[in-house]
C-alpha positions as CSV (number, residue, x, y, z in Angstrom):
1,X,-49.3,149.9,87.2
2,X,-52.3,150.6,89.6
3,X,-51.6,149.4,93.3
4,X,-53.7,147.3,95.5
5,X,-56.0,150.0,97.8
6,X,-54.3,149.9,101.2
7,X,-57.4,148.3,103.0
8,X,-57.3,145.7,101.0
9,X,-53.0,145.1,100.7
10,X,-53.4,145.4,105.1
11,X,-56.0,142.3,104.6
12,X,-54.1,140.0,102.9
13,X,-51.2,140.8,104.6
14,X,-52.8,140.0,107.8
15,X,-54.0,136.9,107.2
16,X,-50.9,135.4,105.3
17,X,-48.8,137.0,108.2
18,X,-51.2,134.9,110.5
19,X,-50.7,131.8,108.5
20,X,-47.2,131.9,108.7
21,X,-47.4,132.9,112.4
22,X,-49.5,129.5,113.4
23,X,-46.9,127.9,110.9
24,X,-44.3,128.9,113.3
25,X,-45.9,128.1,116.5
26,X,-47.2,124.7,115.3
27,X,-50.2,125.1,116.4
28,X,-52.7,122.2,116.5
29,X,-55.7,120.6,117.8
30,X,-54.0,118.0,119.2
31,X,-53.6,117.3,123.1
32,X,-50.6,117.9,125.2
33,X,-49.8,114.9,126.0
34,X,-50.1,113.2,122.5
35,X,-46.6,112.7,121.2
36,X,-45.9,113.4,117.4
37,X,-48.1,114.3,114.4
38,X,-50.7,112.0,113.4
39,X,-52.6,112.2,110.2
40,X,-55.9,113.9,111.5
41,X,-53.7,116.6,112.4
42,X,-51.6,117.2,109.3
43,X,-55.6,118.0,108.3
44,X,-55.9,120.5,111.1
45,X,-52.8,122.5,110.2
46,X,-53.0,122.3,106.2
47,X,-52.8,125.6,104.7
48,X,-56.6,126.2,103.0
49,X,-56.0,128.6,99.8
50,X,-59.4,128.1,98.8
51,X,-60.6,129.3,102.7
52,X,-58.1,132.4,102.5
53,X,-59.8,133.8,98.9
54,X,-63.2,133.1,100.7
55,X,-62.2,135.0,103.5
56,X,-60.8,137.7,101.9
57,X,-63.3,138.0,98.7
58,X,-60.7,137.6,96.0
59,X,-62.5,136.9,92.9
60,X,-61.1,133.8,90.9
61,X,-61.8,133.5,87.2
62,X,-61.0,130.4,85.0
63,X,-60.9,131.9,81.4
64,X,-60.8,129.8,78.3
65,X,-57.7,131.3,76.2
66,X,-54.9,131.5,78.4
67,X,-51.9,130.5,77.4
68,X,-51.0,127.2,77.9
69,X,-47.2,128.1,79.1
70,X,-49.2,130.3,82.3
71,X,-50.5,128.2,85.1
72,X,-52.1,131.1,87.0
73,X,-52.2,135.2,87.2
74,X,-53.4,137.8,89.8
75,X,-54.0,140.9,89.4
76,X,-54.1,142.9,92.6
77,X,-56.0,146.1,91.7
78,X,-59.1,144.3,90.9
79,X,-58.5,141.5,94.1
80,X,-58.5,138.9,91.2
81,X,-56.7,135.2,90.3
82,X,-56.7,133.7,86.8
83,X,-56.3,130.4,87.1
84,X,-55.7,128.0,83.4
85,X,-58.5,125.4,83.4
86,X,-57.1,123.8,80.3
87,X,-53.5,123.0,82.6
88,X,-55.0,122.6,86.1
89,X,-56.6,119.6,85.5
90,X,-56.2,117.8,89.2
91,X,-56.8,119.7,92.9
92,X,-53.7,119.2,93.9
93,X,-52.2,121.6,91.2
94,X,-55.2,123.9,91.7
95,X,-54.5,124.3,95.3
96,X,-50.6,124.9,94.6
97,X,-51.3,127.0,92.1
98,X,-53.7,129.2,94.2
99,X,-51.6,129.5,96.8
100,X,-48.8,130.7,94.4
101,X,-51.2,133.6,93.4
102,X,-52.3,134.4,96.7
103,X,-48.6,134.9,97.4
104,X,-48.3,136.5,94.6
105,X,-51.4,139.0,95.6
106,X,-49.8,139.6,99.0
107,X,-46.6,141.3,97.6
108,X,-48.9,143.5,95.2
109,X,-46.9,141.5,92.6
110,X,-48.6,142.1,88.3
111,X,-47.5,140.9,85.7
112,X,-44.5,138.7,85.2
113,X,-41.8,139.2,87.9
114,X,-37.9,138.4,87.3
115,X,-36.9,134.6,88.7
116,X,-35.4,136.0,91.7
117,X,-38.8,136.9,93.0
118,X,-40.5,134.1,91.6
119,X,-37.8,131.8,93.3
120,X,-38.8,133.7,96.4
121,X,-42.5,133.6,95.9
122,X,-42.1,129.5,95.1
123,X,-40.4,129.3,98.8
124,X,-42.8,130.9,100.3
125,X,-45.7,128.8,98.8
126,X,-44.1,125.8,99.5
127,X,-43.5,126.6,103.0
128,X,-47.3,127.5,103.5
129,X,-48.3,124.2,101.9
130,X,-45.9,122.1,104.0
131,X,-45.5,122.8,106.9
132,X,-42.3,121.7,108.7
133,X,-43.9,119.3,111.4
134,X,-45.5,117.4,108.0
135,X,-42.5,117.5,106.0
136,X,-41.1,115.7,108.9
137,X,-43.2,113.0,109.8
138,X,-43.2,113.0,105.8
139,X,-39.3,112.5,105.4
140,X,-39.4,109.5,108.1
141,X,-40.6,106.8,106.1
142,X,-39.3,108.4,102.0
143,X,-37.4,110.5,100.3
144,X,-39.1,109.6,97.3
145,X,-40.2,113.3,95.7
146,X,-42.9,111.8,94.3
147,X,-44.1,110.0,97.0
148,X,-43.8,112.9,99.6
149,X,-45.8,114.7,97.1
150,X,-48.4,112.1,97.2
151,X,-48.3,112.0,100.9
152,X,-48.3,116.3,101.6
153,X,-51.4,116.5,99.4
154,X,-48.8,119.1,96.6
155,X,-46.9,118.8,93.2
156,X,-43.7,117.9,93.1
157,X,-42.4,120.6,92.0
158,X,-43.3,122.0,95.5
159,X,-41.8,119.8,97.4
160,X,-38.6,120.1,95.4
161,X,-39.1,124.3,96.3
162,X,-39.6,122.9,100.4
163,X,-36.8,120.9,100.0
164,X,-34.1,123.3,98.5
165,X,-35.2,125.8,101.4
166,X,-34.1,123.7,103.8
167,X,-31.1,125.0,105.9
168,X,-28.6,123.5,107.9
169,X,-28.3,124.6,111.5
C-alpha cells in the first residue's frame, strides 16, 4: 500500500484541522450584537467539500461500473475520489459522500477499513457537515430525523451519526 507524499498528507491535514478549528470557535459573519443563528449564517459556516477538493486539487472521478453496494472510494496516492453516479443521484448525498472521502483522504485511509474506523470516520463527517450551533437552532423546532436532515442540507443517515456523537456533560 503506497502512502500519500508527505506534502500532500501536511495539506489536507491543514485545511481539515482548520475546518474543525473554525468549527470550534464558531466563527461567523455575523455581528456582535446579533443574538442566535439565523439562516444566512448557517450558509456562512457550512462546511464546502466541493471548495476543499478545489483547494487542494484532489481529482474526483465518477466511473460507470462501480458497484452498486460502494457509495464512494479515495485513493490517496494518486490525491483521487471515486464517487458512484449510478447511487448519488441528489446533491445532498453527493456532498455527504464527498466529505466522507475527504475524511477518508485525510487519515491516508485505502481500501476498505474495519467498522471501528468507519464509525470513527462517519463522526467525523457528520460533525464537519453540522455543525453544533446548526444542529442547535435545528433541534429547537424537531426532532424529526428526517426533517432535521431536510433542514441541515445532509442524509439522514448523517444526522443519525451527529446525533449518536452527542455527549452528555
Amino acid at each position: 500500500m503506497r502512502q500519500m507524499s508527505p506534502g500532500r498528507s501536511r495539506s489536507v491535514r491543514a485545511w481539515m484541522s482548520a475546518a474543525r478549528s473554525r468549527r470550534t470557535r464558531g466563527t461567523t459573519n455575523r455581528p456582535d450584537h446579533s443574538v442566535g443563528v439565523s439562516c444566512s449564517d448557517l450558509w456562512v459556516t457550512r462546511f464546502h467539500p466541493w471548495r476543499v477538493v478545489r483547494e487542494l486539487g484532489v481529482k474526483v472521478s465518477w466511473p460507470a461500473n462501480m458497484p452498486w453496494r460502494i457509495l464512494g472510494l479515495c485513493d490517496p496516492s494518486s490525491m483521487t475520489i471515486y464517487l458512484n453516479r449510478a447511487r448519488l443521484v441528489t446533491q445532498v448525498e453527493r456532498r455527504c459522500t464527498l466529505t466522507h472521502e475527504l475524511v477518508h483522504l485525510h487519515h491516508g485511509h485505502q481500501g476498505a477499513q474495519p467498522s471501528r474506523i468507519e464509525a470513527a470516520v462517519r463522526a467525523e463527517t457528520a460533525r464537519l457537515l453540522i455543525p453544533d450551533d446548526a444542529l442547535e437552532s435545528a433541534l429547537c423546532w424537531s426532532t424529526d430525523v428526517f426533517e432535521l436532515a431536510e433542514s441541515l442540507w445532509v442524509t439522514e443517515a448523517v444526522v443519525r451519526d451527529r446525533l449518536e456523537g452527542l455527549r452528555c456533560v
